[in-house]
N, C-alpha and C positions, 0 to 999 in steps of 0.2 A: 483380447480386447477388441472388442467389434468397432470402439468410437469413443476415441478418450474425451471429447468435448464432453462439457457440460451440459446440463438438460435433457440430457437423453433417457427415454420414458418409454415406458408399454411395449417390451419386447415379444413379441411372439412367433413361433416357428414351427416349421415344416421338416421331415427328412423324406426325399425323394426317395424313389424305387432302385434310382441308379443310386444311391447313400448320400448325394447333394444335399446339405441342411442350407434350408433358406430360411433368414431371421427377418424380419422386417420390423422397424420400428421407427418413432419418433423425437425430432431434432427438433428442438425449441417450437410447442406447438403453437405457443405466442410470443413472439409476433412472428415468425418466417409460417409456422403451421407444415413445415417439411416433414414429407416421409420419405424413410431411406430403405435399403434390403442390403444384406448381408450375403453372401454364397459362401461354402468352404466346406469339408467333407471332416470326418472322424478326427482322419491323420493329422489335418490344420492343429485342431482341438485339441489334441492330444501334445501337440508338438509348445501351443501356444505362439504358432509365429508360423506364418504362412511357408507351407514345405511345399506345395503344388500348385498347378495353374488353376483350381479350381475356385481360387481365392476373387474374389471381389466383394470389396466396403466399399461404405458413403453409394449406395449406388440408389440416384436420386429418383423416387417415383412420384409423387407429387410437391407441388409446393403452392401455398394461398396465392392466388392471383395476385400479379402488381407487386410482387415482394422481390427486392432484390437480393442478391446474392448473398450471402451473408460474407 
């Protein structure tokens, strides 16, 4: 589970060369309009629950200007 909240939409992803899968997707695109990205590798995936430090969620890239935190 990359993001048990609600409204989470439009996943799309990457696997690096070094096997990093990076997800990026969207958190309530109205009203906050926030984008997030995901990092974790195979083993995360496999395990379903972070086994390595390559783990980071919620990792926030953009959000609609003037929008507070949710």
């Amino acid at each position: 589970m990359l993001d048990e909240r609600s409204k989470v939409t439009c996943p799309d992803g990457v696997q690096a060369p070094d096997g990093t899968i990076y997800i990026i997707y969207d958190h309530q695109r109205t009203p906050l309009g926030e984008v997030l990205m995901a990092t974790f590798i195979e083993e995360d995936a496999r395990a379903g629950k972070p086994v390595t430090d390559t783990v980071k969620l919620r990792q926030l890239v953009a959000r609609l200007p003037d929008t507070p935190e949710p």
